[in-house]
MIBA-393405 format. One line per 2 residues: their letters; for each residue x, y, z of N, C-alpha, C, CB. Coordinates in pm, 1 decimal. Last residue first. Glycine has a CB too. Layout:
A = X:Y:Z:X:Y:Z:X:Y:Z:X:Y:Z; ...;
END
This chain:
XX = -58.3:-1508.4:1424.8:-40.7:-1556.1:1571.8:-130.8:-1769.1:1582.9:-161.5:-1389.7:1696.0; -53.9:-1450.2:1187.7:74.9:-1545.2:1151.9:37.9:-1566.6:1348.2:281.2:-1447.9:1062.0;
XX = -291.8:-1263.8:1238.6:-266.6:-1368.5:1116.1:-195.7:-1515.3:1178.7:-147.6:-1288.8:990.8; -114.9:-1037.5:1337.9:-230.4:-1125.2:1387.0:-247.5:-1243.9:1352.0:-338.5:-1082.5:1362.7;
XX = 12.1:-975.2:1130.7:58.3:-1021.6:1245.2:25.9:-1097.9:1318.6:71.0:-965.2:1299.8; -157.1:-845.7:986.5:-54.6:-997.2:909.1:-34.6:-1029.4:1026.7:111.1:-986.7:803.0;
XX = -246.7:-667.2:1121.6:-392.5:-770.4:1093.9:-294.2:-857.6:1044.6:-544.1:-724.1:971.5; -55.1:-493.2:1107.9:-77.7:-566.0:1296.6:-209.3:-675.9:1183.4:-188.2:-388.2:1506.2;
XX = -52.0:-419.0:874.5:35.1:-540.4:898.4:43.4:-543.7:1092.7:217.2:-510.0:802.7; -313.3:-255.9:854.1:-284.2:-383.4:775.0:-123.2:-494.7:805.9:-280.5:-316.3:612.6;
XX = -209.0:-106.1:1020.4:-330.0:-129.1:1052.2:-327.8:-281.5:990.6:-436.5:-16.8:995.8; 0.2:46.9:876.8:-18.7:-25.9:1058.7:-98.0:-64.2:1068.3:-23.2:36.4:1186.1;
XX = -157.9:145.8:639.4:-18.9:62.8:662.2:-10.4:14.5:772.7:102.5:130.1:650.5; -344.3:317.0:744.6:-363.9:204.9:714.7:-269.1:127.5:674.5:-439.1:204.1:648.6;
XX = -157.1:517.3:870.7:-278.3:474.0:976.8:-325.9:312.8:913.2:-437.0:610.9:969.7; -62.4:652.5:634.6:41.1:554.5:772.7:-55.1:474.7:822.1:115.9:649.1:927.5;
XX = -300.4:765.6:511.0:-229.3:622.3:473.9:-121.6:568.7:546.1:-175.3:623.0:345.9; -313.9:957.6:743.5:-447.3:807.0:668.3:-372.3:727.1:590.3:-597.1:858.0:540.0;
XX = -146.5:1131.6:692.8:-156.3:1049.4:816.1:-262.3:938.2:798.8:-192.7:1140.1:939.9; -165.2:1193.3:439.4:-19.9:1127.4:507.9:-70.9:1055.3:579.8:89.1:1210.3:588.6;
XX = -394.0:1355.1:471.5:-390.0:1219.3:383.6:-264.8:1113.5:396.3:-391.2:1263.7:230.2; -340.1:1578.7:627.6:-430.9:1454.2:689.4:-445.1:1314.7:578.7:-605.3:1522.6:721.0;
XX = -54.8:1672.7:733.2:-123.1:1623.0:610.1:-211.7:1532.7:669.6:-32.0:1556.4:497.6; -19.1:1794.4:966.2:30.9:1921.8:885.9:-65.9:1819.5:749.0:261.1:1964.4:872.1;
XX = 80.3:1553.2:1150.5:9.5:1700.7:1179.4:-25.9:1754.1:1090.5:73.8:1798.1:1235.4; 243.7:1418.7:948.8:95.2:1335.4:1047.6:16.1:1462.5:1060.3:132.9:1253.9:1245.1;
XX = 465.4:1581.2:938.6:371.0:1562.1:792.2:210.7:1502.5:869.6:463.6:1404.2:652.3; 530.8:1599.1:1180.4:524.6:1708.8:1146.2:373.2:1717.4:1014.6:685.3:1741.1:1101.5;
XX = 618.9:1326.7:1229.2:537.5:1397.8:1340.1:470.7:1541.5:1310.5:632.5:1417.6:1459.6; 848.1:1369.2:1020.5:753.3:1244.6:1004.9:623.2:1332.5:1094.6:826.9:1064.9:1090.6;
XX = 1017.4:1513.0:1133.7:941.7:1572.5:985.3:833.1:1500.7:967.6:1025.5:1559.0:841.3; 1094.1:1405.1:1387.6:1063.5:1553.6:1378.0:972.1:1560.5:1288.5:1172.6:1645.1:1343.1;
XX = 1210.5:1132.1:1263.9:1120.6:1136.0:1322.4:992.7:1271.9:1371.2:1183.8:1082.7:1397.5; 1289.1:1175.9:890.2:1323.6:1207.2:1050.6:1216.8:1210.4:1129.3:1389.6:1338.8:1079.0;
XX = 1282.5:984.4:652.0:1233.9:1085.3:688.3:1213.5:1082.4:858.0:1116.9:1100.4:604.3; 1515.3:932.7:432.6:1513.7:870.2:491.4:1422.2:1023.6:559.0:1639.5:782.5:522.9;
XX = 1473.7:722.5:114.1:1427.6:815.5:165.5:1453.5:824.4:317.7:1307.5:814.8:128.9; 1664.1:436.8:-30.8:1546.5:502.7:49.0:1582.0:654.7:99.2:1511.8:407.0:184.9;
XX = 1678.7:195.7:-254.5:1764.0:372.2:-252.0:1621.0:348.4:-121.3:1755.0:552.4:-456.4; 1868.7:-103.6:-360.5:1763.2:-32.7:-256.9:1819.5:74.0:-234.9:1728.1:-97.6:-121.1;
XX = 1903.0:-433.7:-489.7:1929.0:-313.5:-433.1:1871.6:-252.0:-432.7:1994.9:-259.4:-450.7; 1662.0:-641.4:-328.3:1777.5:-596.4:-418.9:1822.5:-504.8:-372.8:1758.3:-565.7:-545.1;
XX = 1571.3:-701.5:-46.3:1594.7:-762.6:-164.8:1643.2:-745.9:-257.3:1537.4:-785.4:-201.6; 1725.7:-542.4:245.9:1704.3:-547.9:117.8:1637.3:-674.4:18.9:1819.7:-520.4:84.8;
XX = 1515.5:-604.6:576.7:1642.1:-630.3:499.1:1593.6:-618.8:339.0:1711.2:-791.1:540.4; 1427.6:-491.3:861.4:1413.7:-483.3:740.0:1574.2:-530.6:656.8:1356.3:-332.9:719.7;
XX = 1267.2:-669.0:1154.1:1374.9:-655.3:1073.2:1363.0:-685.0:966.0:1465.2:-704.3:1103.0; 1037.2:-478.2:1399.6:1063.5:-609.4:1284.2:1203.9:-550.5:1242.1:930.8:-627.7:1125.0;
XX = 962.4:-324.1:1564.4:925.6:-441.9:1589.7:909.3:-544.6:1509.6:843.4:-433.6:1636.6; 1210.0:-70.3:1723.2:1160.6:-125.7:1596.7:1116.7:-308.7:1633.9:1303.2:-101.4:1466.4;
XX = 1083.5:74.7:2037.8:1198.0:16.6:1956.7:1130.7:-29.0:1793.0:1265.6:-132.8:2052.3; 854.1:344.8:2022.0:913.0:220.1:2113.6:1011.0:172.6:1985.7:775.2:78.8:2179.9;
XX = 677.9:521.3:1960.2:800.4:567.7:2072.3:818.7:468.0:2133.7:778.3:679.8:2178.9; 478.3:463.5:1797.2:462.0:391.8:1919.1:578.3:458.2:2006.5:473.6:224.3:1898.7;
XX = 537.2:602.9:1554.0:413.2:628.9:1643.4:401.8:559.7:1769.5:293.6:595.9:1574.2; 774.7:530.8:1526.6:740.8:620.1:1536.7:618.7:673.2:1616.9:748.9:633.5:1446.1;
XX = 755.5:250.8:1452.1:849.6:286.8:1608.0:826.1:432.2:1637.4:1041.6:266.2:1596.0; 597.9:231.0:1239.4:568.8:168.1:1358.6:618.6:194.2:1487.0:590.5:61.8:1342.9;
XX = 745.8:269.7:1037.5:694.8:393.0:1071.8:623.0:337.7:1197.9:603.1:469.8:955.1; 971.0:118.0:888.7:1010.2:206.2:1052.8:876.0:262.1:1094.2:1137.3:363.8:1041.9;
XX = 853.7:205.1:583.2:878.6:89.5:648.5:954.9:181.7:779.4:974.7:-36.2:550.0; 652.6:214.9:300.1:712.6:263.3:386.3:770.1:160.7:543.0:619.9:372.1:402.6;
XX = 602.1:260.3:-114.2:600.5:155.8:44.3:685.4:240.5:142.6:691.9:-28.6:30.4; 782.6:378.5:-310.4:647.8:415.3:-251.7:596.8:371.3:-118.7:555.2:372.9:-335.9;
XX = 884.4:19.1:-436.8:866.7:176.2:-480.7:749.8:236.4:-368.3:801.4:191.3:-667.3; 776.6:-257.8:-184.5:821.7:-157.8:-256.5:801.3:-11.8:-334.2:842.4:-209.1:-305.8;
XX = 820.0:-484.8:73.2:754.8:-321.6:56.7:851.4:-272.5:-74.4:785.5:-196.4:228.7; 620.0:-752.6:238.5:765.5:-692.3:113.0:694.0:-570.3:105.9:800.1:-782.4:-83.0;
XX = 578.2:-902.5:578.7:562.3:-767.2:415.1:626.9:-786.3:338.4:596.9:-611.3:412.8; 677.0:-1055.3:739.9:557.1:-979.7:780.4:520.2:-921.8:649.4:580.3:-867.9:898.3;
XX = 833.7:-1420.6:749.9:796.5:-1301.9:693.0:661.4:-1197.1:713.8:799.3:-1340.5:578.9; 999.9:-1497.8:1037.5:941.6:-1473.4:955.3:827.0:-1379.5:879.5:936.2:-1539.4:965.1;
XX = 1215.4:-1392.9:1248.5:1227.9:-1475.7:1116.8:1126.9:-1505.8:1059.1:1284.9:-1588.3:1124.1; 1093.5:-1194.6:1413.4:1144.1:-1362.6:1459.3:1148.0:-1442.0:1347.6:1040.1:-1449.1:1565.5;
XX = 956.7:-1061.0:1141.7:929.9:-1036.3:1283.7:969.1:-1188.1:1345.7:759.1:-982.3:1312.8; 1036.0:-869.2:887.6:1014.2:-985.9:932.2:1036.6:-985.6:1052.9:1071.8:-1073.6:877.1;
XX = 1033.1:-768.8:567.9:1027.9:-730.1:691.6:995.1:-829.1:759.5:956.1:-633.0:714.7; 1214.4:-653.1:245.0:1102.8:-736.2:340.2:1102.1:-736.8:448.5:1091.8:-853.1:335.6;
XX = 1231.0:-437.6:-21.7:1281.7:-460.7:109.2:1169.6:-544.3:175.0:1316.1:-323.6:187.8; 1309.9:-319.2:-331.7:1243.8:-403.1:-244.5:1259.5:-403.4:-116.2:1260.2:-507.9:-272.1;
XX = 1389.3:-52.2:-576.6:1404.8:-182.3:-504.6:1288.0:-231.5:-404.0:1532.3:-171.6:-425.1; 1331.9:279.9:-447.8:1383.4:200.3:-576.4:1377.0:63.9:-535.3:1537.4:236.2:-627.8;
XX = 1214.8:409.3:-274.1:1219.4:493.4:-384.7:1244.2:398.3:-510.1:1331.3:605.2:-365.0; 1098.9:398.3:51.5:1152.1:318.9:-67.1:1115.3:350.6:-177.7:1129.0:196.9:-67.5;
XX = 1126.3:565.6:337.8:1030.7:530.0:207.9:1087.7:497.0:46.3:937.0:660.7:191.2; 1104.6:547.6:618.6:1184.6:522.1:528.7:1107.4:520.3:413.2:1255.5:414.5:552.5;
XX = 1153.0:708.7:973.4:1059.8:602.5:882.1:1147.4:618.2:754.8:872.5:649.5:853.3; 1356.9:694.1:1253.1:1321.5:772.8:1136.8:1221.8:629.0:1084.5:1476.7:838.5:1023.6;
XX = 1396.2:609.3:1496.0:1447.5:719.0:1527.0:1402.7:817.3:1371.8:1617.8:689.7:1570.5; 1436.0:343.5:1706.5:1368.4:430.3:1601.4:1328.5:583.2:1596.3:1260.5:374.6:1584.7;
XX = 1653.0:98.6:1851.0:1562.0:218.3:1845.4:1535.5:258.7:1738.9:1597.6:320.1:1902.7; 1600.0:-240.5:1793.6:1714.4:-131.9:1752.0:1594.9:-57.8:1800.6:1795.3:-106.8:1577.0;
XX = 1409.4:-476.4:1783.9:1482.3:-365.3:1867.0:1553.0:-288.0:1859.1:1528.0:-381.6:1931.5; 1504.0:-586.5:1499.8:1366.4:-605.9:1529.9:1442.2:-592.2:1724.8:1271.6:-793.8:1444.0;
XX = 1758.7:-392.0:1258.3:1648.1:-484.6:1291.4:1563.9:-449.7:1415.1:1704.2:-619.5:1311.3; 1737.4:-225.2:925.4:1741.9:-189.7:1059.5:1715.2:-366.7:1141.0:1603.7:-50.9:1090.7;
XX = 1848.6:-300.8:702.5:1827.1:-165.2:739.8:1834.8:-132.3:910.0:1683.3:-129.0:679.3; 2070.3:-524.6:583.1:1992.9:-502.7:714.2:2011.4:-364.8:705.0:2045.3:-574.8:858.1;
XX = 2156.0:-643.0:282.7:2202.4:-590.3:320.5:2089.0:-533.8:467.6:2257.4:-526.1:212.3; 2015.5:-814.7:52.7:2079.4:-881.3:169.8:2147.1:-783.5:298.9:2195.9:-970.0:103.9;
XX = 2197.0:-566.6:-160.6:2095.8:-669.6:-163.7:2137.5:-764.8:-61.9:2078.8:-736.0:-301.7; 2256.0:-266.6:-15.3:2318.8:-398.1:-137.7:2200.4:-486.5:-120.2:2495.0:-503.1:-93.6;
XX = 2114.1:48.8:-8.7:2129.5:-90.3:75.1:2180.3:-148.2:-22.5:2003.4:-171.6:139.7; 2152.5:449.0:53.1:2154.8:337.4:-48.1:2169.6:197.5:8.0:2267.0:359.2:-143.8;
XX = 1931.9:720.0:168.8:2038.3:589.1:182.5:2033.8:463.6:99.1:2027.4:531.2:316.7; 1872.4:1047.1:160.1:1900.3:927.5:119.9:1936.7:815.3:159.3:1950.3:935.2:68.8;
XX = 1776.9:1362.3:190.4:1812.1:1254.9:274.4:1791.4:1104.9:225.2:1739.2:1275.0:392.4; 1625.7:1454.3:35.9:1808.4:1482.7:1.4:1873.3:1386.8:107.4:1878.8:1676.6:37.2;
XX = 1312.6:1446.7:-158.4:1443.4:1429.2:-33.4:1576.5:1430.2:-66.1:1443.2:1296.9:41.0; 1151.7:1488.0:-346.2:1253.0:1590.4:-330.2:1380.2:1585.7:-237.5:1186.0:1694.0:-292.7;
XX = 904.9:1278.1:-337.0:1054.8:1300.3:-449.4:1141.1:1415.4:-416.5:1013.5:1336.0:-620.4; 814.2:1302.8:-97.5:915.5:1252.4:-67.9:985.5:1268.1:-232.9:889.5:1105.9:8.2;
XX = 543.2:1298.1:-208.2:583.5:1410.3:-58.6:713.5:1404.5:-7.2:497.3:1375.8:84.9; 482.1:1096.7:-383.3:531.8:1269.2:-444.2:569.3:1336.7:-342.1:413.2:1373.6:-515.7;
XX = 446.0:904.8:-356.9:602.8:931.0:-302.4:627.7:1037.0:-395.5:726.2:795.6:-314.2; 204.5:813.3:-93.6:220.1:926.5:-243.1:350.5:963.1:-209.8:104.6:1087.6:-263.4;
XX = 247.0:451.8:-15.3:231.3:645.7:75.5:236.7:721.1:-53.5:405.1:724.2:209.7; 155.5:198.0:-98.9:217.3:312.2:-188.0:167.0:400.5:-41.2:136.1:356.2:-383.4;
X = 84.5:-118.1:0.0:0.0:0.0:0.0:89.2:124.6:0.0:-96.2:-0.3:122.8;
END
């Protein structure tokens, strides 16, 4: 489920992954969300699989709104450009865009229901 990665083609905040390569994993703190510009990335909670997220897809944004650690580990599938949007700007766009904040709202929504799922 795409966030409009028109609110994000302008970022300057970048980061590039190899394929196989760990964004983050499943406790690390959280500190930004991410929004995948190029490539793949999958997510996975105790080894197995929660998502694949690509072009547009967003991923961290769970630690954000919860002000708790990250509750999965993202790793590339290919190679991979992301966006990287600061917890400040993130808290900012929620406030400031009510369509931002409706499609975070249903991204979390839909992978606590995978979660659920896989219980």
């Amino acid at each position: 489920m795409p966030v409009t990665i028109d609110l994000f083609r302008n970022e300057t905040e970048t980061a590039n992954f190899d394929e196989g390569e760990v964004i983050f994993r499943e406790g690390d703190p959280g500190d930004a969300m991410y929004v995948v510009v190029e490539g793949s990335v999958k997510l996975e909670i105790r080894g197995q699989l929660l998502d694949t997220v690509g072009p547009g897809g967003v991923l961290g944004e769970m630690a954000l709104v919860e002000k708790a650690p990250r509750v999965a580990t993202a790793t590339a599938l290919t190679a991979i450009r992301l966006a990287a949007i600061p917890e400040k700007r993130f808290l900012f766009m929620v406030q400031q865009t009510p369509h931002f904040a409706l499609q975070i709202l249903r991204v979390v929504v839909e992978r606590l229901r995978r979660m659920d799922e896989r219980l």
